[in-house]
N, CA, C and O atoms as a Tinker XYZ file with bonds, in Angstrom:
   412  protein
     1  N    -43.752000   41.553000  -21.836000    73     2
     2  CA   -42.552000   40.878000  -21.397000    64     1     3
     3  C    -42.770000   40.400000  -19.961000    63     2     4     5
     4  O    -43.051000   41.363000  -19.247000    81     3
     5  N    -42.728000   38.886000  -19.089000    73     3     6
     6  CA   -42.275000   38.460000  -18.285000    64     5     7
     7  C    -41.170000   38.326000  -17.596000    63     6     8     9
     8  O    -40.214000   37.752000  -18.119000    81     7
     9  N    -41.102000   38.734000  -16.536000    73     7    10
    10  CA   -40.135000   38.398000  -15.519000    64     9    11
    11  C    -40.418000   37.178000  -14.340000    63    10    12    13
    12  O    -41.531000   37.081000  -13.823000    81    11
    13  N    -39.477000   36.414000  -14.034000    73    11    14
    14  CA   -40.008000   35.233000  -13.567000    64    13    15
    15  C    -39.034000   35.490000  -12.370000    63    14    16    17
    16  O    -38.048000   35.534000  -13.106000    81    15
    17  N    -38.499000   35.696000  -11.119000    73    15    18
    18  CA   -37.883000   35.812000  -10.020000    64    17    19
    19  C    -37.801000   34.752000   -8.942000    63    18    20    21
    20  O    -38.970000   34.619000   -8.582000    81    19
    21  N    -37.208000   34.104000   -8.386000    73    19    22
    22  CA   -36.909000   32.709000   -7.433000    64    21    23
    23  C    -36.967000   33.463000   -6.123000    63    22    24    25
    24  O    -37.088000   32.745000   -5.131000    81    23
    25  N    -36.890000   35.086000   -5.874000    73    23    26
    26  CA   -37.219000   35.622000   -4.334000    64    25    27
    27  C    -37.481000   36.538000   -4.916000    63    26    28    29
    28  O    -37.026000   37.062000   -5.933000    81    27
    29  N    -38.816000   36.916000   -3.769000    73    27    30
    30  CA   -38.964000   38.359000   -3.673000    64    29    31
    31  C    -38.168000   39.956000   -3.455000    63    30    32    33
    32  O    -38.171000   41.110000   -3.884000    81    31
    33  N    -37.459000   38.968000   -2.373000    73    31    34
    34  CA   -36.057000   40.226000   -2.638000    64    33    35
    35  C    -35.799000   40.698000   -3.787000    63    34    36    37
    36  O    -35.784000   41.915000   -3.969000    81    35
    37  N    -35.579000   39.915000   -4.657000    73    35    38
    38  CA   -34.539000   40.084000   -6.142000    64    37    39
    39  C    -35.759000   40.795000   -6.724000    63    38    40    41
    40  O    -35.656000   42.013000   -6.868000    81    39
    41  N    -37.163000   40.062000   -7.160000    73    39    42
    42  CA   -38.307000   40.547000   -7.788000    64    41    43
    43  C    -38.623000   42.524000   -6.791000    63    42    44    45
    44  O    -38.960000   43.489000   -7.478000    81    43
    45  N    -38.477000   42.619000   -5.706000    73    43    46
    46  CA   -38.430000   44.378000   -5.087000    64    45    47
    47  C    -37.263000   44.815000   -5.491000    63    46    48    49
    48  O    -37.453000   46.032000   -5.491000    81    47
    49  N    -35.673000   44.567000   -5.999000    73    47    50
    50  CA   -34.994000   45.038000   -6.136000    64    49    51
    51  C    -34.700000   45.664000   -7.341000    63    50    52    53
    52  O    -33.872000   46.555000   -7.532000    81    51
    53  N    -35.693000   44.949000   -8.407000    73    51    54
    54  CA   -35.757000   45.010000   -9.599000    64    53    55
    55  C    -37.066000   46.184000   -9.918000    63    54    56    57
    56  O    -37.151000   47.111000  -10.723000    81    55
    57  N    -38.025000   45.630000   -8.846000    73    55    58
    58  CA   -38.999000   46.862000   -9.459000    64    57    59
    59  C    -38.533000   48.704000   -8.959000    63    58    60    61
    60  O    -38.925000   49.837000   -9.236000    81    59
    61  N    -37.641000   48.154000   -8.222000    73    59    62
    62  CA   -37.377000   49.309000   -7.477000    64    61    63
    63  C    -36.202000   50.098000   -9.201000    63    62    64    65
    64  O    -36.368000   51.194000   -9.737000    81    63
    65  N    -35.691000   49.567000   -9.385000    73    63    66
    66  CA   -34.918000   49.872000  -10.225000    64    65    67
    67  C    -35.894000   50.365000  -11.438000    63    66    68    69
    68  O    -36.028000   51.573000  -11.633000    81    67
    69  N    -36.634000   49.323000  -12.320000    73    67    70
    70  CA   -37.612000   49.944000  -13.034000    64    69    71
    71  C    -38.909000   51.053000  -12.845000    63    70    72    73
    72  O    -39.659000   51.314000  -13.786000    81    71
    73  N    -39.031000   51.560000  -11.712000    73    71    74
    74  CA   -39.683000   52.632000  -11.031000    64    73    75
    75  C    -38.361000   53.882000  -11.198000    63    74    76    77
    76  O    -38.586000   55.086000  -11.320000    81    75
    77  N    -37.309000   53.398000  -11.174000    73    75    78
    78  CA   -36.153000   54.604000  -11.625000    64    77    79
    79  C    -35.935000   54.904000  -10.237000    63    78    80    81
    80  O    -36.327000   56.067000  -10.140000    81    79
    81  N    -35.590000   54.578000   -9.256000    73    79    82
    82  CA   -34.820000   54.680000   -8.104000    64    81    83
    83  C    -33.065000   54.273000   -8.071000    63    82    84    85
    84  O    -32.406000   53.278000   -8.371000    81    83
    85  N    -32.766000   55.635000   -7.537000    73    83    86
    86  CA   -31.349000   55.283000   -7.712000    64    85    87
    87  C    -30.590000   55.794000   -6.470000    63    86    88    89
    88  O    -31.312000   56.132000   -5.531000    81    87
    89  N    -28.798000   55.948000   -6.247000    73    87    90
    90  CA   -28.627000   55.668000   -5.275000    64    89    91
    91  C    -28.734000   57.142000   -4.541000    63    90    92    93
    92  O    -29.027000   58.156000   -5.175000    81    91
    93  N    -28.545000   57.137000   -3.570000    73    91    94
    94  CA   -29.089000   58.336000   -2.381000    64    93    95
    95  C    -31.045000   58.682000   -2.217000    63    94    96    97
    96  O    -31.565000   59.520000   -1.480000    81    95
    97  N    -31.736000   57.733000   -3.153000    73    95    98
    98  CA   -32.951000   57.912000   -2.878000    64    97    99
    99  C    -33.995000   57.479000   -1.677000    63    98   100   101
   100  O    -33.875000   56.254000   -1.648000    81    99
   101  N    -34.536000   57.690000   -1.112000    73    99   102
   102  CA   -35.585000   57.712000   -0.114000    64   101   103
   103  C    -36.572000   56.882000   -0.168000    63   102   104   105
   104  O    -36.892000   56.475000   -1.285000    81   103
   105  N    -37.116000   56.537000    0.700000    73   103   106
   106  CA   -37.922000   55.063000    0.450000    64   105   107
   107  C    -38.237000   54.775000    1.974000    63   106   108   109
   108  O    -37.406000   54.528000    2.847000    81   107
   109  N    -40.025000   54.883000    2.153000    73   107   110
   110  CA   -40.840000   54.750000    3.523000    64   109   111
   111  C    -40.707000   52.943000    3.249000    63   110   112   113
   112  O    -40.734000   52.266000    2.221000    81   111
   113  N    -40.548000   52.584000    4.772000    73   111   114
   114  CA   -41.114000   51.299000    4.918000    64   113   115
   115  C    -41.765000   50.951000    6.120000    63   114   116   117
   116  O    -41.622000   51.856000    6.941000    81   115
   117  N    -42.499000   49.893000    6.602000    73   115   118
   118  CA   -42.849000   50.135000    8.271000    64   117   119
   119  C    -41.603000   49.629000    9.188000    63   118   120   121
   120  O    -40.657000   49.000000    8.714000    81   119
   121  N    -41.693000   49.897000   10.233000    73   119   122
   122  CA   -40.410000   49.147000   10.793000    64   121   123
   123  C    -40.777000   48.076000   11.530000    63   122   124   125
   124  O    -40.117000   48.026000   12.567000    81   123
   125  N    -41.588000   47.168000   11.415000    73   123   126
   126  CA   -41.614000   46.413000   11.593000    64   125   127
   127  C    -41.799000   45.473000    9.997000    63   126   128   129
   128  O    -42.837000   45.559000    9.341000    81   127
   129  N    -40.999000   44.890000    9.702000    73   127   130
   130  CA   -40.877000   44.497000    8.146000    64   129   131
   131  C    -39.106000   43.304000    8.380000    63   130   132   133
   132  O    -38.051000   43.533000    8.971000    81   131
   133  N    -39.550000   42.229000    7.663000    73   131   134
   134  CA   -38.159000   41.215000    7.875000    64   133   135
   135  C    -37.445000   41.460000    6.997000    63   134   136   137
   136  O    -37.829000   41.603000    5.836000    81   135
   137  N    -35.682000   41.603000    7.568000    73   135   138
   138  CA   -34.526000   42.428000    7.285000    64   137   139
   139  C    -33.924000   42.194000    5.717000    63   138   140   141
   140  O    -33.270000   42.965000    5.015000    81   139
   141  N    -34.367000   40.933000    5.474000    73   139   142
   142  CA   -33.888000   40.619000    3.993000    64   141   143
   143  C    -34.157000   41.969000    3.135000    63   142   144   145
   144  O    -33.258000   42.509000    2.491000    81   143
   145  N    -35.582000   42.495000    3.195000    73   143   146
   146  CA   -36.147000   43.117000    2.256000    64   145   147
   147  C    -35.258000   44.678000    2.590000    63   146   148   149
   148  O    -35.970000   45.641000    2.304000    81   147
   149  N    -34.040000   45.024000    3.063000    73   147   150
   150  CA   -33.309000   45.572000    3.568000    64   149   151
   151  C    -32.437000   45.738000    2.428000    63   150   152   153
   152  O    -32.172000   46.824000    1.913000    81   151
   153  N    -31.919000   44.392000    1.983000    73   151   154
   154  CA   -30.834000   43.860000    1.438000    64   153   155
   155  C    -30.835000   44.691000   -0.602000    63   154   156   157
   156  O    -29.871000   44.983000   -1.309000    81   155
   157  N    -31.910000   44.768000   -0.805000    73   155   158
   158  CA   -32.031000   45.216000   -2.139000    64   157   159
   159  C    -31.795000   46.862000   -2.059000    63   158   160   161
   160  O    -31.086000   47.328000   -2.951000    81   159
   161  N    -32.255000   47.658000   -1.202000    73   159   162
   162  CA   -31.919000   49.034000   -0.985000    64   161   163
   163  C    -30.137000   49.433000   -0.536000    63   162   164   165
   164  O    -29.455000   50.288000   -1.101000    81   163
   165  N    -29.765000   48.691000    0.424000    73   163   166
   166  CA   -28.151000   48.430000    0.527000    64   165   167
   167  C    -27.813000   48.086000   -0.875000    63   166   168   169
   168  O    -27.736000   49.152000   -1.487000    81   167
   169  N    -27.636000   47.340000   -1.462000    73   167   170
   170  CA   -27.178000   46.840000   -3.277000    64   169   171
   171  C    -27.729000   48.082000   -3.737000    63   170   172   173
   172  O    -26.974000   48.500000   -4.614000    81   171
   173  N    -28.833000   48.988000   -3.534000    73   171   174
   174  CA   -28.572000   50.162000   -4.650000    64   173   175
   175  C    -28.674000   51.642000   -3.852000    63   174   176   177
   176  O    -29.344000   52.548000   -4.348000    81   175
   177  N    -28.161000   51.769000   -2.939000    73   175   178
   178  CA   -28.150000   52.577000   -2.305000    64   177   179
   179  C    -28.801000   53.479000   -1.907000    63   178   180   181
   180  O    -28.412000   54.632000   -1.718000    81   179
   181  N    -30.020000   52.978000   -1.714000    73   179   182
   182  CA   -31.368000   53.530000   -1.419000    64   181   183
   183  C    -31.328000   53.565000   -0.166000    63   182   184   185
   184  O    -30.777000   52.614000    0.388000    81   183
   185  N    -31.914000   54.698000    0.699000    73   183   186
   186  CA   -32.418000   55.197000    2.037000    64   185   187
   187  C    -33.586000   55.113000    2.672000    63   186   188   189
   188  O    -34.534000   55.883000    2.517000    81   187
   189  N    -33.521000   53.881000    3.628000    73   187   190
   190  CA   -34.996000   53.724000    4.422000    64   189   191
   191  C    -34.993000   54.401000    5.321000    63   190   192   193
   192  O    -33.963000   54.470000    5.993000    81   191
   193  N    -35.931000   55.016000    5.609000    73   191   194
   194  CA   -37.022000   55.302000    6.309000    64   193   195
   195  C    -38.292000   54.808000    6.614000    63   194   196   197
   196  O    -39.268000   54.607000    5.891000    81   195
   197  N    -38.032000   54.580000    8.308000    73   195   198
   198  CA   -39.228000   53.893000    8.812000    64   197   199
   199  C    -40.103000   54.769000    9.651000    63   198   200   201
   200  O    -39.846000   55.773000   10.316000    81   199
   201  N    -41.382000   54.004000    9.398000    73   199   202
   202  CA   -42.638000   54.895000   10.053000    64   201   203
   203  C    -42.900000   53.532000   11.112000    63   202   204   205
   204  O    -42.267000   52.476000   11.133000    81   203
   205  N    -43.760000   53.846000   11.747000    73   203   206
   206  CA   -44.596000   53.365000   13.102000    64   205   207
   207  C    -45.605000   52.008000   12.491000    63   206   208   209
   208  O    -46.223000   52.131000   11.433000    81   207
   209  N    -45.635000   51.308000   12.946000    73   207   210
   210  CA   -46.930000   50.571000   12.668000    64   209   211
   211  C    -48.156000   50.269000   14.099000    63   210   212   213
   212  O    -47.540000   49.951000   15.116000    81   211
   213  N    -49.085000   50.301000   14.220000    73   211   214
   214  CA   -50.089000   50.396000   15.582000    64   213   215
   215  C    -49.825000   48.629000   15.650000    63   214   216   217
   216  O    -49.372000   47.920000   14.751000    81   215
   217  N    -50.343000   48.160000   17.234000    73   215   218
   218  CA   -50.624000   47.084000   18.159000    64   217   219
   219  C    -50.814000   46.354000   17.212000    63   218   220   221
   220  O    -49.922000   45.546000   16.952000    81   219
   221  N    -52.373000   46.392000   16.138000    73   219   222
   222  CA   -52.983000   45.723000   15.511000    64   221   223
   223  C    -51.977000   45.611000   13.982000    63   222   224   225
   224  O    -52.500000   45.036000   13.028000    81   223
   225  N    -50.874000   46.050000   13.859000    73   223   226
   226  CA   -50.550000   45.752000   13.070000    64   225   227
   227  C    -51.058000   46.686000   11.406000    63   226   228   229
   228  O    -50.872000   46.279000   10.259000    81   227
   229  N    -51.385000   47.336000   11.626000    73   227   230
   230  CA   -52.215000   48.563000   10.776000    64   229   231
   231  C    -51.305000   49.515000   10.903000    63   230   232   233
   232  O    -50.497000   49.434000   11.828000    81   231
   233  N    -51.256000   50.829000    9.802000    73   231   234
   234  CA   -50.098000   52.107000    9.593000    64   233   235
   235  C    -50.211000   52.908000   11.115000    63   234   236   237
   236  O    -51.165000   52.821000   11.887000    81   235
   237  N    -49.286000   53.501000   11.265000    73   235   238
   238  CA   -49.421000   54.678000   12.541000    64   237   239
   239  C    -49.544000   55.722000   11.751000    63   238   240   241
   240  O    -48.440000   56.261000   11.677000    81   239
   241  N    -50.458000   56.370000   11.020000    73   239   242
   242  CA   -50.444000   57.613000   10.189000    64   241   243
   243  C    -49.629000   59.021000   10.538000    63   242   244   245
   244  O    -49.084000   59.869000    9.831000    81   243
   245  N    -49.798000   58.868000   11.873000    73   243   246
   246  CA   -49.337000   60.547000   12.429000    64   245   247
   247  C    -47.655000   59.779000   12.358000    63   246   248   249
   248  O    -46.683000   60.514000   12.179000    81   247
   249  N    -47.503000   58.457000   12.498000    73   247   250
   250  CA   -45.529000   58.516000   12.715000    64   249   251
   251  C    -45.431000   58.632000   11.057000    63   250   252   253
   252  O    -44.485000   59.348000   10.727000    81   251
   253  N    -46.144000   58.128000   10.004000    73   251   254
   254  CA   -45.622000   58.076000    8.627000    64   253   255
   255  C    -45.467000   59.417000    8.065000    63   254   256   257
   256  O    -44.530000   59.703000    7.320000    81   255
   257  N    -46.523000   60.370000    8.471000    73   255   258
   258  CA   -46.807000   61.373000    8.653000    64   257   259
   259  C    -45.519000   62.720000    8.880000    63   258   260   261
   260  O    -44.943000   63.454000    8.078000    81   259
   261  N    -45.458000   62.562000   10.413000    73   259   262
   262  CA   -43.651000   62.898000   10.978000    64   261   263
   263  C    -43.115000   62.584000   10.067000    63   262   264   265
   264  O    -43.059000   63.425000    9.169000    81   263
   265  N    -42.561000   61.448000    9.870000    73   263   266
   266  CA   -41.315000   60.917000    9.679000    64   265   267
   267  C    -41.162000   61.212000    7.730000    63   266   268   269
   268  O    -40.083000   60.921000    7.215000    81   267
   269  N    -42.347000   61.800000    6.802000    73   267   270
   270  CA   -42.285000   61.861000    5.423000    64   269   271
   271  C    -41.285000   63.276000    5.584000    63   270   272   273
   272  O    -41.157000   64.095000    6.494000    81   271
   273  N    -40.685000   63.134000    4.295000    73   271   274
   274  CA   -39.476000   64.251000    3.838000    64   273   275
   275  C    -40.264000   64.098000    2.007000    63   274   276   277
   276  O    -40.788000   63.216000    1.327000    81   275
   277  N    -39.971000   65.305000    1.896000    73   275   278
   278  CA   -40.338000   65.605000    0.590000    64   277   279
   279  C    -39.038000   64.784000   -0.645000    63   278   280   281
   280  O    -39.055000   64.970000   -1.862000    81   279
   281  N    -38.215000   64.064000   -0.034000    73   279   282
   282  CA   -37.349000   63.659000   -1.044000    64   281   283
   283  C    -37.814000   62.075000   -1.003000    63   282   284   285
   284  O    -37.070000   61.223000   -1.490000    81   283
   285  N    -38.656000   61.837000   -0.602000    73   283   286
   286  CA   -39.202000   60.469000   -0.301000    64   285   287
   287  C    -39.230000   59.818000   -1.505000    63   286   288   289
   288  O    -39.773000   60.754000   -2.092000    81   287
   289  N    -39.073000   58.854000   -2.508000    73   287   290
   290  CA   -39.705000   58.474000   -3.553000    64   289   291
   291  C    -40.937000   57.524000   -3.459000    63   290   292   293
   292  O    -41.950000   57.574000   -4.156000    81   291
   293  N    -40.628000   56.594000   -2.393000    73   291   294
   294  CA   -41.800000   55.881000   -2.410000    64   293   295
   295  C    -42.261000   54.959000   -0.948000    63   294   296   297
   296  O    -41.447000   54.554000   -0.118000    81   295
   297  N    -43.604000   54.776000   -0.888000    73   295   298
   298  CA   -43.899000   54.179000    0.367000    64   297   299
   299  C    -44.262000   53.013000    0.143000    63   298   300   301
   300  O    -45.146000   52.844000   -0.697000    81   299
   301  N    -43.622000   51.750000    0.905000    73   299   302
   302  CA   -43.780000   50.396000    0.954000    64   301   303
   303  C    -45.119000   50.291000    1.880000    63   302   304   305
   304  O    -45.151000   51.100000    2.807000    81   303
   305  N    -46.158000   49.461000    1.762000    73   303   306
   306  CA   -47.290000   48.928000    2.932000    64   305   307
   307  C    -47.150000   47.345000    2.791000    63   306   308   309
   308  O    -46.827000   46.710000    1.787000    81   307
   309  N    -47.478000   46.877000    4.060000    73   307   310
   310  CA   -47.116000   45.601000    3.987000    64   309   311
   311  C    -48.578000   45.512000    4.574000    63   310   312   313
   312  O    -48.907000   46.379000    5.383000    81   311
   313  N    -49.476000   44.533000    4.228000    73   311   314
   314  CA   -50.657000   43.893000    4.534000    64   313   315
   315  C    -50.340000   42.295000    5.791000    63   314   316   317
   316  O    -50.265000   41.080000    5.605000    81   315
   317  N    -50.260000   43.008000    6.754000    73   315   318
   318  CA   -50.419000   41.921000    8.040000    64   317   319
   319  C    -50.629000   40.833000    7.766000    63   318   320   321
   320  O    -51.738000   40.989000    7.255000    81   319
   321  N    -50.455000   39.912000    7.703000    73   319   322
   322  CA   -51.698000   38.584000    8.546000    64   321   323
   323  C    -52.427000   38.154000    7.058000    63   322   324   325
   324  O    -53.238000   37.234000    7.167000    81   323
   325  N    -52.247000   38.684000    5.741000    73   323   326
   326  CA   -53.225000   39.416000    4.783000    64   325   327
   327  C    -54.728000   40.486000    5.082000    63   326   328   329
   328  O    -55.728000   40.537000    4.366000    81   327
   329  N    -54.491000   41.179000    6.227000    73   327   330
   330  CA   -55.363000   42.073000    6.448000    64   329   331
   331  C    -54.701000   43.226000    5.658000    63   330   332   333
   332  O    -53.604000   43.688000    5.971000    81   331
   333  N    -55.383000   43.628000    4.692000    73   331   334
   334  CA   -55.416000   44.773000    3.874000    64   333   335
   335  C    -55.362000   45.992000    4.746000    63   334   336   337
   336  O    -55.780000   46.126000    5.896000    81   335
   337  N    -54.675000   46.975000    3.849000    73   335   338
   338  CA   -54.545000   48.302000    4.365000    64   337   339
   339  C    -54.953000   49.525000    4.166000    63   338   340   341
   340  O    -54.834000   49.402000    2.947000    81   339
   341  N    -55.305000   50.532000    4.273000    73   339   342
   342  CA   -56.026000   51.388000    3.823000    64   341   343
   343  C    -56.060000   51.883000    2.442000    63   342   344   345
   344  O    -56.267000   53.088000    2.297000    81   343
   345  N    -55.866000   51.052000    1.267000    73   343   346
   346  CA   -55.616000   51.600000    0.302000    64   345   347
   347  C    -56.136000   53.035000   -0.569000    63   346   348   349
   348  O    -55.303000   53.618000   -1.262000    81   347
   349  N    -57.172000   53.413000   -0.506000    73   347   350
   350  CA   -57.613000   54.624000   -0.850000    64   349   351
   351  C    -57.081000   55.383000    0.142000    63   350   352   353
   352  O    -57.806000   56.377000    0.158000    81   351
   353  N    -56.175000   55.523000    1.054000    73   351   354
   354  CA   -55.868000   56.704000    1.933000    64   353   355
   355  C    -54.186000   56.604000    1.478000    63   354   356   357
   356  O    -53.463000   57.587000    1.314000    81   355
   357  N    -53.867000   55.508000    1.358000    73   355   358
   358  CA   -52.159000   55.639000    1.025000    64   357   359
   359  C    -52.323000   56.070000   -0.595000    63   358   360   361
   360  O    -51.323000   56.643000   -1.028000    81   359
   361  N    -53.403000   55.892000   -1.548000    73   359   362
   362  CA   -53.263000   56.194000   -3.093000    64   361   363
   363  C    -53.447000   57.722000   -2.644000    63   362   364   365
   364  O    -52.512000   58.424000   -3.028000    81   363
   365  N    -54.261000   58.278000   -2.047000    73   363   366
   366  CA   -54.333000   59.694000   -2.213000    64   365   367
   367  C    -53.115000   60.171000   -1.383000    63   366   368   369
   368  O    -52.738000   61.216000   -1.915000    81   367
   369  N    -52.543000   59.958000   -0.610000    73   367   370
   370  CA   -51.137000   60.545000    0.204000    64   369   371
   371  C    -50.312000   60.522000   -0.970000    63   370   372   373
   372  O    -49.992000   61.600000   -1.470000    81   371
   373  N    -49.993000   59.639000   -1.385000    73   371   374
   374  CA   -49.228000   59.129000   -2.943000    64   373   375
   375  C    -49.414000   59.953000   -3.891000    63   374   376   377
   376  O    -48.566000   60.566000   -4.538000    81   375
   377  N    -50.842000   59.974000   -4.000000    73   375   378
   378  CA   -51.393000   61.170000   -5.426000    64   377   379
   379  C    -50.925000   62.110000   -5.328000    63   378   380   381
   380  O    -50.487000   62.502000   -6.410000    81   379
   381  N    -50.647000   63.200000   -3.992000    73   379   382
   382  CA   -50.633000   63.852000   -3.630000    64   381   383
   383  C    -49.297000   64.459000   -3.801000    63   382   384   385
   384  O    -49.074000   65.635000   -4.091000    81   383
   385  N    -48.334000   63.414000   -3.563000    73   383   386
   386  CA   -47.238000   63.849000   -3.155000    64   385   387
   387  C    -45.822000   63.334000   -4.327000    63   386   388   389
   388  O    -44.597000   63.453000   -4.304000    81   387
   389  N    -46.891000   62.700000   -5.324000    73   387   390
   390  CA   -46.636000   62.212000   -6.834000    64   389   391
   391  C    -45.220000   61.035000   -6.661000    63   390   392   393
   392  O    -44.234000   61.097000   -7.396000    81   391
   393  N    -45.367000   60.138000   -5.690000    73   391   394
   394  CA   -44.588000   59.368000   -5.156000    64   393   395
   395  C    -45.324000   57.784000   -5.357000    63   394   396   397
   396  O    -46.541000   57.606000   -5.415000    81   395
   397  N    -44.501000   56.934000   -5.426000    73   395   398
   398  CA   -44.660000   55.417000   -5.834000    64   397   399
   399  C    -45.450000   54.647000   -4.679000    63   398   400   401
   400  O    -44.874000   54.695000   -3.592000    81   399
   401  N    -46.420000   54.083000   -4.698000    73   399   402
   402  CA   -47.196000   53.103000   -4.078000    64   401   403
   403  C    -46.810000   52.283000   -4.250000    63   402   404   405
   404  O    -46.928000   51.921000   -5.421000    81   403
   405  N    -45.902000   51.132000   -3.113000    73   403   406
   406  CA   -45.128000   49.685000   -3.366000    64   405   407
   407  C    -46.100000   48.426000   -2.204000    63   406   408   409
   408  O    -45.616000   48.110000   -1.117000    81   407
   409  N    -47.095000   48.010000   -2.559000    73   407   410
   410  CA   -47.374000   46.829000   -1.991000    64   409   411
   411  C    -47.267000   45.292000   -2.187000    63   410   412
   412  O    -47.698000   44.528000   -1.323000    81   411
C-alpha cells in the first residue's frame, strides 16, 4: 500500500501514528530543527524533548545522553547540509533501548 503526502509534516505525523505513538508520549528531537515539524506532535499530543546539537551541526551525545528518560519512544536525527549522521551509533542506542529510529 502507498501513501502519497503534499508535506512532510503530514507524511511525520502519520508515521508517527503508525509507529503507535500516542498522546502523553515522548519523542527526542535536536533543538535546532524548523518549528513546523512541531506542529504534528501538538495535533497528537506527543512530548518533545530536545537534545544539543555541536557547532558543526552533528549530535551532542553527552546532551542526548542527559536529556534521555526511559519513557522516550523515539529519537528524530536530522542529517545537516545532507551530511549524514552517525548511524550505527544512534541504531545501537535505539537497539538498546528498544525505541524508534526516525530519520
Amino acid at each position: 500500500m502507498d501513501f502519497l503526502f503534499s508535506h512532510g509534516r503530514t507524511a511525520f505525523k502519520y508515521g508517527l501514528k503508525y509507529l503507535g505513538l500516542n498522546k502523553n508520549d515522548k519523542i527526542m528531537l535536536p533543538e535546532y530543527i524548523c518549528d513546523i515539524l512541531l506542529d504534528p506532535l501538538k495535533d497528537l499530543g506527543i512530548k518533545p524533548i530536545f537534545y544539543e546539537i555541536n557547532d558543526d551541526f552533528t549530535t551532542n551525545w553527552k546532551s542526548l545522553k542527559k536529556n534521555y528518560q526511559s519513557s522516550v519512544k523515539a529519537i528524530v536525527v536530522i542529517n545537516y547540509f545532507g551530511f549524514e549522521e552517525k548511524k550505527k551509533k544512534f541504531n545501537n542506542f535505539c537497539k538498546k533501548r528498544g525505541i524508534f529510529l526516525i530519520e
